[in-house]
N, C-alpha and C positions, 0 to 999 in steps of 0.2 A: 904416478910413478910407474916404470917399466919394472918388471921380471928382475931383471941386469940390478936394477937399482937397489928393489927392496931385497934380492940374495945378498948384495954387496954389505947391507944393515948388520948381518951374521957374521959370525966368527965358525968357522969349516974344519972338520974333520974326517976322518976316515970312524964310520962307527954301524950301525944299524937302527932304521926306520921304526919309532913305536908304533906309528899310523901303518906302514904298508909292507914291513917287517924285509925289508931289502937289506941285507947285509953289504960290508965291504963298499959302503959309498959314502959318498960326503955328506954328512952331516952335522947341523947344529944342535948345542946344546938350550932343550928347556926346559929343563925341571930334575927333579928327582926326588924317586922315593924309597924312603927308608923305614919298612912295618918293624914291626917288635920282635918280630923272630931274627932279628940281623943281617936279615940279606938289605944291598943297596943295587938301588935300580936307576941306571942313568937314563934319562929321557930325552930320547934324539929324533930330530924331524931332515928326512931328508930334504932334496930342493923342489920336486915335483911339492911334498906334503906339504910342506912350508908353505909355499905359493898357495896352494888349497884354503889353508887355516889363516891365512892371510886377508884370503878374499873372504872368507866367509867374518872375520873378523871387521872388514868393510862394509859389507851388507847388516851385517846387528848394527854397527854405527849409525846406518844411514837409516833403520829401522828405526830407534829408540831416542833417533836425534843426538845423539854423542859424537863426539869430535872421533875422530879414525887416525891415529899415528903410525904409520909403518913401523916394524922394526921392535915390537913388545913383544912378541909372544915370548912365551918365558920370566918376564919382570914383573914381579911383585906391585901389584897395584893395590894403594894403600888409600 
């Protein structure tokens, strides 16, 4: 799978990078956190970081022998 492919897997917004803290670009949402003092923290990957955490998420796959699906980062695996 191409760049083009696995960005397309995302849903896009305009937000800030938790990985490389670039404001005002497009990114997706993966996670969030919410500590006990009540603040909430939305977790956003732009598309350079994405790509990054992508590949690096292909490489453990192909380390530990596990199947590699594009397009998780963020979902809850159970």
């Amino acid at each position: 799978m191409d760049r083009g492919e696995i960005l397309g897997l995302y849903e896009w917004a305009i937000g800030v990078c938790f990985r490389c803290a670039t404001a005002n670009t497009a990114t997706t949402h993966l996670g969030e956190i919410d500590p006990p003092a009540g603040d909430h923290y939305d977790i956003r990957a732009c598309e350079k970081c994405l790509v990054e955490l992508e590949e690096e998420r292909r490489r453990y796959a192909e380390r530990t022998g596990r199947e590699y699906t594009p397009g998780q980062l963020g979902r809850c695996e159970l």
